[in-house]
N, C-alpha and C positions, 0 to 999 in steps of 0.2 A: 702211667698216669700219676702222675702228683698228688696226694694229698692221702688222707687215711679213709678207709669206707671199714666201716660198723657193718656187722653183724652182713658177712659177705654170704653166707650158707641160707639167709632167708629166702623162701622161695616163692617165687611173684608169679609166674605163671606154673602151676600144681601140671596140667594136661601135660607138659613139655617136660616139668624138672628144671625147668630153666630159674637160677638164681640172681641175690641183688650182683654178685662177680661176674654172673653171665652179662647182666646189664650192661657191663660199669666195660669188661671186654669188648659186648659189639660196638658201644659209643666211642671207645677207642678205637679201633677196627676200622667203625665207618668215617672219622671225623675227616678226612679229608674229602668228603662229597658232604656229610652234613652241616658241617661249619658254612661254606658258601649258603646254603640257605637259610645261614641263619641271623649272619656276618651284620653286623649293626642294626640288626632288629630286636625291639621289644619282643620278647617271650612271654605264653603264660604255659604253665606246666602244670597238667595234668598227673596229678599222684595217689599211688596205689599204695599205702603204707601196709597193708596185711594181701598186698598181690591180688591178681584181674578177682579172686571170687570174694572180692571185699568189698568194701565203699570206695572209690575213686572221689577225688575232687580240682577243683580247678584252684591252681595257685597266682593270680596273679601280682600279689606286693610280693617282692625278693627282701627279706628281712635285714635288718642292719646286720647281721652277722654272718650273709654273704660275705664270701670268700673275695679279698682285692680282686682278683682276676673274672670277676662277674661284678660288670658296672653294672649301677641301676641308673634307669631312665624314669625322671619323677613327671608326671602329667594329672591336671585333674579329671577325673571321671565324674558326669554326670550322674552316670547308673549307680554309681556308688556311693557319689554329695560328699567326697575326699580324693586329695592326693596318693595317688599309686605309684610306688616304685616298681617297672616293669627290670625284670634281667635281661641283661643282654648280651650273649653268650659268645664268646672270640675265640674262645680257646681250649684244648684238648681239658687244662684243669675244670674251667667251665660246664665241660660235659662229663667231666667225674661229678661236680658238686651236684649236677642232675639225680646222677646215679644213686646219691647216699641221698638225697631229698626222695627215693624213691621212682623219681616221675619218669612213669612208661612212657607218658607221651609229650612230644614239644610243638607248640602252638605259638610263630611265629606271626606279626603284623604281615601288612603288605608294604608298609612303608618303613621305612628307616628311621631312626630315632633324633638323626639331623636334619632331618624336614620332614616329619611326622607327618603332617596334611598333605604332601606330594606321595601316592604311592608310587611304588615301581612295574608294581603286578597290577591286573584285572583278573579274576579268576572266574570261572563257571563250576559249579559246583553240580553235577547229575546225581541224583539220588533217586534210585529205583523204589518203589513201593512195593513190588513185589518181584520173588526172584526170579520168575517169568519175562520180565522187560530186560529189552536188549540195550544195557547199558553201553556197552562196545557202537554198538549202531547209534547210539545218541553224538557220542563223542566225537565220531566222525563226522553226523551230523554239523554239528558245534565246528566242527574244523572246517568244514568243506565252509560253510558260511561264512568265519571270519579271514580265508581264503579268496571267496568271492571281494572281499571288501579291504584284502590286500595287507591282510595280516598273517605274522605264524604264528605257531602254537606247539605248546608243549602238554604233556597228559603225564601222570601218572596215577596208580592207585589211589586210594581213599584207605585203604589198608580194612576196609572192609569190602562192601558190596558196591559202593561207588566208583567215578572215576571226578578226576578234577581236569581243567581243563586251562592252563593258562596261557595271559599274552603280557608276554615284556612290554612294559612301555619306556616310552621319556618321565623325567618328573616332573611334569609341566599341567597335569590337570588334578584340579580339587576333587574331595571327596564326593559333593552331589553329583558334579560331571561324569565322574567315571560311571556311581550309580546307576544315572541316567544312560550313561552307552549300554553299559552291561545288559539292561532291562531293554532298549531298543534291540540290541543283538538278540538275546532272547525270545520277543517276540516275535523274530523274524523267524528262526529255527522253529518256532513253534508252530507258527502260523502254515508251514508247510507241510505240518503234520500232526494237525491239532486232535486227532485222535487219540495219538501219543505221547504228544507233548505238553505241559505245562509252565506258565510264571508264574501261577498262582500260589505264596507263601502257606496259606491257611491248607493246613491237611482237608477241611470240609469242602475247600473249593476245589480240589483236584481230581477228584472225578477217578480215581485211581490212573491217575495219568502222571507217568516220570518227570518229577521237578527239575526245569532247569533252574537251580539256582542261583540270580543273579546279584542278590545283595551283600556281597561279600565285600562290596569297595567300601562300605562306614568305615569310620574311625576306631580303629582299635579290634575289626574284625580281624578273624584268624581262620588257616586249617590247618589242620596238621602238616607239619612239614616233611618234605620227601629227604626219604631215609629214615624218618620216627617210626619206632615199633610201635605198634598197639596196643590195647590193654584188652586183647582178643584171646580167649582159650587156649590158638597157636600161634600166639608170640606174630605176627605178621605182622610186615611193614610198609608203609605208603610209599609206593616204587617208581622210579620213574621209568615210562617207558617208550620202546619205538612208536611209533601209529603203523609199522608192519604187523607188532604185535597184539596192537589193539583190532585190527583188522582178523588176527589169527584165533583171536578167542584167550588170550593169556587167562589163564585161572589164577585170580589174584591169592586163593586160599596156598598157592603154591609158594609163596613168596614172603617168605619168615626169615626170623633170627635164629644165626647167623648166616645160613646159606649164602639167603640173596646178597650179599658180600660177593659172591663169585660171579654174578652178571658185569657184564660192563656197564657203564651209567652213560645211558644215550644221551642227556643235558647234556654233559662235559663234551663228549664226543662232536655232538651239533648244536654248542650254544648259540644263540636266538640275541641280536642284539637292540636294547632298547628301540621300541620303536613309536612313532607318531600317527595320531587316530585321526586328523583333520580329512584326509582323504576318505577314510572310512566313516565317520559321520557325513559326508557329503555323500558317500555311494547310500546308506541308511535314507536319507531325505529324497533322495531319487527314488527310492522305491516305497515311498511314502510313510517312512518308518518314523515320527518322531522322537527327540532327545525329551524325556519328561521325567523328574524326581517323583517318584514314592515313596511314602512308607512301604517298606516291607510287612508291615502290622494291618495295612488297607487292600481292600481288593487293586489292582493294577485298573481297574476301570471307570474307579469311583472318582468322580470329575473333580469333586472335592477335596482329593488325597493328591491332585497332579500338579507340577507346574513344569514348564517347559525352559530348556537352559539351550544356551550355546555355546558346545566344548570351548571356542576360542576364546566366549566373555573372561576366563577365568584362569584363560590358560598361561603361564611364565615358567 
């Protein structure tokens, strides 16, 4: 890898041994499986400057003294009332400059930085509330549904306790649109097992019931991207994986730097190619599921937080 890295011997996860050289290794190692997920997306990077049992925080502006080979993508943010230069990361030197900025973790858009407001992905995010709930049985859940509705799906880790759940699309729908599918898909899964399941965002309205997490299509949302280690005690990574294996119980704690390097990577093997939700929003309305924006910040029921869209009003 290219470029010079300071102070190689600091050690970022203390429980492993694992160094900034161990970093700056695996993201070489991995870059030909994490580069495609990251390939003309805004970044924001998560960094551990004194390693996981220190303060982490989130980087989003890439400083002017980013290295030429990490473009920045300049956009205004609201949350922020200024221009942000997001990085966007192409190339093996790219993922050194990661390495010597610290950042354990890389938190890629869902859209591309050539048509920002078109994502590519829809993501379902499951996050168990406690380590009792059968996250594996949600995700299949999740799949079996947008199956029914004639979609595929991809899963991998969360690189912790979760699993993610995503669906390639075309780039052809705005951000409230896909919103609104994500939360109709959701409700739909939930609704079948509302014991279990929740849309509810607020911790106080979940009833200890595993979130499906539907809001991840906004603008400028992120997860962790697959193949990012974590900023976890054991170095662990957001994996992708078969749905054999999510059926088989994989132990995500299993699944660290560098090992999991010697899995194969089931995306590549059976990539998924963009797909179109029109038929799936019409199987949703068949089953009396409507398309409706929320806030994420509202209850999903509060009449006053809803308004109702039509994937195709918006779609090109």
């Amino acid at each position: 890898m290219a470029g010079r890295l300071t102070h190689p011997d600091k050690v970022l996860w203390p429980e492993r041994g694992l160094t900034k050289a161990d970093l700056a290794s695996y993201y070489e190692a991995a870059a030909d499986r994490l580069l495609p997920n990251l390939a003309g997306r805004p970044v924001t990077l998560k960094r551990f400057n004194a390693g996981v049992d220190g303060e982490g925080f989130f980087q989003k502006n890439a400083p002017a003294s980013t290295p030429p080979s990490v473009r920045r993508f300049e956009t205004w943010t609201e949350t922020s009332r200024r221009t942000v230069a997001y990085a966007v990361i192409a190339d093996v030197e790219g993922l050194r400059w990661c390495a010597q900025s610290n950042a354990l973790e890389l938190h890629p858009w869902f859209s591309r930085a050539d048509r920002p407001e078109r994502p590519d992905l829809c993501a379902f995010d499951l996050d168990p509330s406690s380590p009792d709930q059968d996250v594996g049985a949600a995700a299949c859940d999740v799949r079996d549904t947008l199956g029914e509705l004639g979609l595929a799906t991809l899963v991998k880790t969360s690189g912790k306790r979760g699993l993610h759940v995503y669906v390639p699309i075309e780039r052809r729908y705005g951000i409230d649109e896909l919103r609104a599918f994500t939360l109709a898909v959701a409700r739909l899964v939930a609704s079948r097992r509302p014991g279990h399941y929740t849309v509810e965002m607020r911790k106080a309205d979940r009833g200890g019931r595993l979130l499906i997490d539907w809001s991840r299509a906004g603008g400028a949302q992120t997860l962790v991207a697959a193949w990012s280690p974590r900023a976890t005690a054991t170095a662990t990574v957001s994996t992708p994986l078969s749905w054999d294996e999510v059926e088989a119980g994989v132990d995500p704690a299993s699944l660290t730097v560098p090992g999991v390097l010697e899995r194969p990577d089931p995306w590549a093997e059976r990539p998924i190619p963009p797909q179109r939700l029109d038929h799936a929003t019409a199987a949703l309305r068949e089953q009396g599921v409507e398309l409706e924006v929320v806030s994420p910040r509202a209850r999903t029921s509060a009449p006053r937080t809803r308004r109702r869209v039509d994937l195709g009003e918006d779609a090109r």
